[in-house]
MARLUM-616149 format. One record per residue (C-alpha): x, y, z; residue in one letter. Coordinates in steps of 0.25 Angstrom, whole numbers, padded with zeros to 4 digits, always signed. Example, Ala and Ser with C-alpha at 12.3 -4.5 7.8 and 13.67 -1.06 7.14 Angstrom:
2
+0049-0018+0031A;+0055-0004+0029S;
# end
This chain:
468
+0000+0000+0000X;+0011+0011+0004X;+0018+0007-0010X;+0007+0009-0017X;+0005+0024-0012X;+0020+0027-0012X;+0017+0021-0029X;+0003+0031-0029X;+0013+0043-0023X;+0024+0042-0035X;+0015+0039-0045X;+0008+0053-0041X;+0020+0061-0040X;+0027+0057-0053X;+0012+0060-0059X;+0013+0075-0052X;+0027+0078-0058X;+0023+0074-0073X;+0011+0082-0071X;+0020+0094-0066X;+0032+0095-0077X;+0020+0093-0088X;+0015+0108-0081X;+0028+0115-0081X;+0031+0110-0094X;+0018+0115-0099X;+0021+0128-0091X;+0035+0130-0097X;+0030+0128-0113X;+0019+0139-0109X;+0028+0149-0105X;+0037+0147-0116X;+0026+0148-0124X;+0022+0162-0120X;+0034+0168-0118X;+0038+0177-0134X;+0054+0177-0136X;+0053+0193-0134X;+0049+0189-0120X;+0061+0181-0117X;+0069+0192-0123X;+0065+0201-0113X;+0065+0191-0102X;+0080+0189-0105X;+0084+0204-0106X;+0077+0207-0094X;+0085+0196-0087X;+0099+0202-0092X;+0095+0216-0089X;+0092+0212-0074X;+0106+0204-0074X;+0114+0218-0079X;+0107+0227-0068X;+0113+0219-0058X;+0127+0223-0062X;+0124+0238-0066X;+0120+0249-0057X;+0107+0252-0059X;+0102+0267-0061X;+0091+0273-0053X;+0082+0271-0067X;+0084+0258-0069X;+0080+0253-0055X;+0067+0242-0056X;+0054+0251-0053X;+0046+0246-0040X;+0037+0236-0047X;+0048+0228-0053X;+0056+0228-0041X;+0044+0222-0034X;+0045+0209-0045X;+0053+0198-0038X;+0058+0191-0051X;+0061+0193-0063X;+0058+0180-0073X;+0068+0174-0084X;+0071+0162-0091X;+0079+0150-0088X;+0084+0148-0103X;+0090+0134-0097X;+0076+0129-0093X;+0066+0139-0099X;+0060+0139-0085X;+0057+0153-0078X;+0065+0158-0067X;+0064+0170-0056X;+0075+0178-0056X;+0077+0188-0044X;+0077+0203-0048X;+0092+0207-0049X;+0097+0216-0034X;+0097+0230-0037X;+0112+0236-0036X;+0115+0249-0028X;+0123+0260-0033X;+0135+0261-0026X;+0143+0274-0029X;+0157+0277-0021X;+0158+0288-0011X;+0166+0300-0014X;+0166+0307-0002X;+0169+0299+0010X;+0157+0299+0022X;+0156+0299+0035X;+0170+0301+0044X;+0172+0310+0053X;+0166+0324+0054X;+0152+0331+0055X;+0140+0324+0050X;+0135+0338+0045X;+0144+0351+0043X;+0146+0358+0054X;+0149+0374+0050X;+0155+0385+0057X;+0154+0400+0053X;+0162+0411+0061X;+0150+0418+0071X;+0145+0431+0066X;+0149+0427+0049X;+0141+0427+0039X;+0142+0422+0025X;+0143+0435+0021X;+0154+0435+0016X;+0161+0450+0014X;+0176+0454+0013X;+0182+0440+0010X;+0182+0428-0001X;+0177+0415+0009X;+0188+0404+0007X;+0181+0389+0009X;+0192+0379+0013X;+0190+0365+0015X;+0196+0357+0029X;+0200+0344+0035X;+0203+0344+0049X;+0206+0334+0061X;+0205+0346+0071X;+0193+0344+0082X;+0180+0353+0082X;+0180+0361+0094X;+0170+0361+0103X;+0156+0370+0098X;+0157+0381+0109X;+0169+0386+0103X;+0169+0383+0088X;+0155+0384+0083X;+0155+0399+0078X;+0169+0400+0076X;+0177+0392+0064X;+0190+0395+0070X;+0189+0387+0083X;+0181+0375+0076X;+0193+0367+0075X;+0202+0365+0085X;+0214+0360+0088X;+0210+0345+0094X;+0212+0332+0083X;+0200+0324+0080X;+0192+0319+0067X;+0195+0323+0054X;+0185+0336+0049X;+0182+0343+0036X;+0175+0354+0032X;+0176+0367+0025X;+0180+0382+0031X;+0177+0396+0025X;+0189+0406+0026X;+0188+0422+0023X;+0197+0428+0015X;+0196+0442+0014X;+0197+0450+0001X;+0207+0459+0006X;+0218+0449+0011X;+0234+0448+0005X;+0236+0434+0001X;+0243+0426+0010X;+0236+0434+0021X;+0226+0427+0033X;+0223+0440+0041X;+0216+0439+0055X;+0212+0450+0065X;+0222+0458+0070X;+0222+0465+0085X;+0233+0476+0075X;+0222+0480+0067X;+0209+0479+0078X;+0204+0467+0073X;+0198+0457+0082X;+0190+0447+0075X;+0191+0439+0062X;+0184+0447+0051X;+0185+0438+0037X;+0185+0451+0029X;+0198+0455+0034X;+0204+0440+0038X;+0206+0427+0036X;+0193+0421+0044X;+0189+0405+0045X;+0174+0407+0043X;+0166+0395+0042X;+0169+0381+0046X;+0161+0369+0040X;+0165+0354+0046X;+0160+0344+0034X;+0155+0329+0032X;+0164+0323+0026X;+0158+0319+0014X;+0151+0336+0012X;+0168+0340+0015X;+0173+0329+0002X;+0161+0334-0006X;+0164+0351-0004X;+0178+0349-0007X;+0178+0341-0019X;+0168+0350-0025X;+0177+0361-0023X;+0188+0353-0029X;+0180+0348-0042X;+0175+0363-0043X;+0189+0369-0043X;+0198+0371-0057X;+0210+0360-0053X;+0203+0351-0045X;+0211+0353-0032X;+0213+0355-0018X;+0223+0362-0008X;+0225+0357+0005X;+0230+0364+0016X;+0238+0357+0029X;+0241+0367+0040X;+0252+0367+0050X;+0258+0369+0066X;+0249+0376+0075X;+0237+0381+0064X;+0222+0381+0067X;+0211+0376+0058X;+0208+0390+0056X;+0222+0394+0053X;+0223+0382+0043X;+0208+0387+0037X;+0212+0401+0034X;+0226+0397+0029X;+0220+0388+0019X;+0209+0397+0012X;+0220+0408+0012X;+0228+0400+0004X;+0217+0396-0006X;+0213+0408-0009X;+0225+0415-0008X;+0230+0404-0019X;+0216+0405-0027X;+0216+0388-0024X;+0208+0383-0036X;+0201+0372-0027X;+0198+0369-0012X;+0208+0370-0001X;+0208+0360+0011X;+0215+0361+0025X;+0219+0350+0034X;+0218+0357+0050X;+0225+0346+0061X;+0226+0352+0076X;+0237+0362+0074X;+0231+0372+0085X;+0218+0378+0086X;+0211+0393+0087X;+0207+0389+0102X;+0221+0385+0107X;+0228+0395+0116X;+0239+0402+0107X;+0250+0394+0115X;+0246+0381+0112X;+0243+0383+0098X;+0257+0382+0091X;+0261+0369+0098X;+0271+0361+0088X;+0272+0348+0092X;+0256+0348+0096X;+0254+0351+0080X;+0264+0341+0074X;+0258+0329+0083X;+0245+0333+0077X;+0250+0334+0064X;+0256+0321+0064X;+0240+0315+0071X;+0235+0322+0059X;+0241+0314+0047X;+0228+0304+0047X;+0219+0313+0045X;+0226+0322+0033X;+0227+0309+0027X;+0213+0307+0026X;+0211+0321+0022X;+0221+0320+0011X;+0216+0306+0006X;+0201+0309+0007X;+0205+0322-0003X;+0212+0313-0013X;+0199+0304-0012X;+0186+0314-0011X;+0191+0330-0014X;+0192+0328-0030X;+0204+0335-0031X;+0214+0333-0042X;+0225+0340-0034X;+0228+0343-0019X;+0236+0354-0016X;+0242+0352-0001X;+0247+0363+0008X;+0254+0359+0021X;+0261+0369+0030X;+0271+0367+0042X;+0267+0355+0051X;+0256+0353+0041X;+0266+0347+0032X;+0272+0337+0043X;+0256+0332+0044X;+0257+0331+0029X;+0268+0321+0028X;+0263+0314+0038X;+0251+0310+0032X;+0257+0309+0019X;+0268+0300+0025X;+0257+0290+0030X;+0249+0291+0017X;+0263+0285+0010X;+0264+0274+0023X;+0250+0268+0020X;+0253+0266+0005X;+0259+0254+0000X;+0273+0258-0004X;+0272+0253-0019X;+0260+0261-0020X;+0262+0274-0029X;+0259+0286-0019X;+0248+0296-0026X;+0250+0310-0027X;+0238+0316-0016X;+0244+0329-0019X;+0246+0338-0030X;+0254+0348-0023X;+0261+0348-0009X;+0265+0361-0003X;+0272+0360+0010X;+0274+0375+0016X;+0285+0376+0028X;+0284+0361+0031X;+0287+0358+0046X;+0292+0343+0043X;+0308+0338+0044X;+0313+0341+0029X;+0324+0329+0032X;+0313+0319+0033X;+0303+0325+0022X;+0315+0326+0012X;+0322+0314+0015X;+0306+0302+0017X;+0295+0308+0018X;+0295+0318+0007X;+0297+0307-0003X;+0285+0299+0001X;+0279+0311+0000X;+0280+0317-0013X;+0273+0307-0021X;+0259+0311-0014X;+0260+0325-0022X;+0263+0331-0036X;+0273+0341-0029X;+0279+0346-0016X;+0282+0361-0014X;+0288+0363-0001X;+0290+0378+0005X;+0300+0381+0015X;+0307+0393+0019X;+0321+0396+0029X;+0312+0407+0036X;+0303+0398+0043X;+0301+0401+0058X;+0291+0390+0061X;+0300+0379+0055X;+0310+0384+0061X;+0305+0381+0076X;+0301+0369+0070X;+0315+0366+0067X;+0319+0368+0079X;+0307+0358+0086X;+0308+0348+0078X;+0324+0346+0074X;+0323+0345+0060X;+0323+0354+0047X;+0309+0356+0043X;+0304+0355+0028X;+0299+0370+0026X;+0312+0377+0034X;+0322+0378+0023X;+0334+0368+0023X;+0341+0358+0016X;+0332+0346+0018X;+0320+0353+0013X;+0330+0359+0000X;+0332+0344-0001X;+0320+0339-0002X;+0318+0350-0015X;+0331+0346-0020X;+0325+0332-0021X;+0315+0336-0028X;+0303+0331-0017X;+0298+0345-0016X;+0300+0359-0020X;+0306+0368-0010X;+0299+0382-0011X;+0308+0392-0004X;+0298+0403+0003X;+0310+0406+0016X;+0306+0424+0010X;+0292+0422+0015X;+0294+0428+0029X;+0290+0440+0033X;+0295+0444+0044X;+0301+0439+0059X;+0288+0437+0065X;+0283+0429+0052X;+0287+0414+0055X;+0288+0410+0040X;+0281+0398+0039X;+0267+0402+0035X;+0271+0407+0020X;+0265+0399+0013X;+0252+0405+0016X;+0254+0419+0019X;+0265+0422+0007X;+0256+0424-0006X;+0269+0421-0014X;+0270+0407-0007X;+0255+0405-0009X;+0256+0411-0025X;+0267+0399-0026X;+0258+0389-0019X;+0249+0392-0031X;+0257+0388-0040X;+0261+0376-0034X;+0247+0371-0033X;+0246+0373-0048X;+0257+0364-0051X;+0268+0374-0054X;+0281+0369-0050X;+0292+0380-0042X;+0303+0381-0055X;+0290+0387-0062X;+0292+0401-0065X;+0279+0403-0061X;+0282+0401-0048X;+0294+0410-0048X;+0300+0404-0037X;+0317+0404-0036X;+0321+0393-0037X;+0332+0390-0029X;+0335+0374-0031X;+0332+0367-0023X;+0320+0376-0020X;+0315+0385-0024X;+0312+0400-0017X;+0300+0409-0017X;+0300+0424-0014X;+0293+0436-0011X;+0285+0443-0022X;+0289+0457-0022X;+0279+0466-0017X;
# end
């Protein structure tokens, strides 16, 4: 009896499989049936159309509309069976562009502006200078800073800040010049008609400060940018003013930067300010962050060529970062020029030591090295003394070497000293023939041009005073 229904049940289902592959065969020679060959055509081309959006980007036009994107499948043929198959709809690919400007980091979420108290924008008596800023320097507290530029900054380190600073430069002004208040002629307060007056201070997002200066680079004729590397015992104000002087004084086509580290502050006492070895142990903790200022320029500014400016101890930060630049590239790795033009005006560093290393692992990072240095120094003098070795902008046969090697030109500028009570070491700023050679260097006019009309005395060459 049980065989007999195991007999009954096999004998049913080999019944209900015949019956089932006579349906779907009957099924599959229907659909053939109704389907045209201009149908299959377009049932292909829509199946290789889907395969090449997967590997192109996708415009904004040629995404699926909403009632599309609500279909599950799409259908195709299996040419190996003739069958048909679901095939999943293909994952829509997002556009992914590369950021230009870096994003987040440190500094301010939103700008943070600060105008001198009682200025308008008025602006009556003097041309505004706009100059751009990086700064490890520490905000100081609100009390004290919030309605006065000056004392914004002070002389603390801590993150690395950028922003922008108006300067007046008044119409009537001889170049070179940075007037301030003088008790001599009853002058109390800082008028920006008559002076030289930070005006307005902007702390910048990052990303707002990338975008504002390479603007300004892609709008100007040459594509460049000067930047400017104050030395021992100078302010942010001081290093704000001294920057827009020089740009304007030299018609700069194109934006100038400064770099401010804590070399003294507007609310130190007067006999705590000019501390030397304070300044040098602060310029040597701020290599890391000029390094980010100067690779970010090369990366996010624009500019086809940066002009660099470093002055005094300014120029012993400089190498250093530039020295640890060269010790984190392979050695077998060409070193790429990050400057077009480097001017080192009465550099506080041991000429022995820049002439004979450092100077050569130097000189590949720009196009050409102008070094002014004068035997009327004072302040390279005392430093000198300090430090026991022969300084790079005082005069002497080490730095006469180093020109006679040919690892920079030696610019002679020992006539620019006016009297016993000028120290000769800021020249290169307040001498309008020193600022009239700096243009020429910053247009690539080598110092055996007559253009120049400097003496040249080999290995160097001299410059003089024009007559009056």
């Amino acid at each position: 009896m049980i065989r007999e229904s195991w007999t009954i049940l096999v004998g049913l289902s080999i019944i209900a499989g015949l019956c089932g592959c006579a349906q779907q065969d009957s099924k599959r020679t229907s659909n053939a049936e109704s389907h045209s060959p201009s149908e299959e055509t377009q049932v292909e081309s829509e199946t290789s159309d889907d395969a090449q959006q997967v590997c192109e980007i996708p415009s904004p036009e040629d995404q699926p509309s909403s009632a599309e994107a609500e279909d599950p499948e799409v259908v195709s043929t299996d040419e190996a069976s003739g069958s048909a198959m679901a095939i999943p709809p293909p994952a829509p690919v997002k556009r992914v562009e590369l950021p230009t400007v870096p994003a987040g980091g440190a500094g301010p979420k939103s700008a943070v502006k600060v105008r001198r108290t009682g200025e308008t924008t008025e602006r009556r008596g003097y041309t505004p200078e706009r100059v751009f800023f990086a700064t490890n320097r520490t905000p100081a507290e609100k009390s004290t800073s919030e309605a006065d530029p000056d004392l914004y900054f002070g002389d603390d380190m801590g993150d690395l800040s950028l922003g922008t600073c108006e300067v007046s430069i008044p119409y009537r002004r001889q170049p070179g010049s940075l007037p301030e208040p003088s008790i001599l002629r009853l002058e109390f307060s800082q008028d920006p008609a008559k002076h030289v007056v930070l005006m307005e201070l902007e702390q910048l997002p990052q990303a707002d400060f990338w975008k504002q200066l390479r603007a300004k680079v892609e709008a100007s004729p040459e594509k460049q940018l000067m930047l400017f590397i104050h030395g021992y015992c100078a302010t942010f104000r001081d290093a704000a003013r001294r920057t827009a002087q020089i740009s304007y004084d030299l018609n700069y086509q194109g934006p100038a930067m400064f770099f401010s580290w804590p070399a003294g502050s507007d609310s130190e006492k007067f006999d705590e300010r000019p501390n030397y070895l304070k300044d040098l142990r602060r310029a040597e903790e701020s290599d890391e962050d000029l390094i980010t200022v100067i690779q970010d320029l090369g990366r996010y500014s624009g500019a086809k060529r940066i002009h660099l400016i470093a002055h005094s101890m300014g120029n012993f930060l400089l190498t250093e970062a530039l020295k640890t630049i060269d010790d984190r590239l392979p050695s077998n790795q060409p070193r790429s020029q990050l400057f077009d033009q480097v001017v080192m005006a009465a550099p506080d560093i041991n000429a022995r030591e820049f002439v004979k290393r450092t100077g050569l692992r130097l000189k590949p990072f720009s196009r050409r090295i102008t070094v002014y240095a004068s035997t009327q120094d004072k302040a390279l003098w005392v430093s000198r003394k300090v430090n026991g070795y022969e300084p790079l902008g005082f005069l002497n046969e080490f730095s006469q070497g180093g020109a006679r090697s040919a690892l920079y030109d030696l610019v002679d500028a020992s006539q620019f000293t006016t009297g016993w009570f000028d120290s000769g070491h800021i020249y290169y700023g307040d001498m309008p023939e020193v600022l009239h050679d700096l243009g020429f260097i910053f247009r690539g006019i080598q110092a055996a041009s007559l253009q120049r009309g400097l003496a040249e005395t080999p290995p160097m060459y001299r410059l003089s005073r024009r007559s009056p």
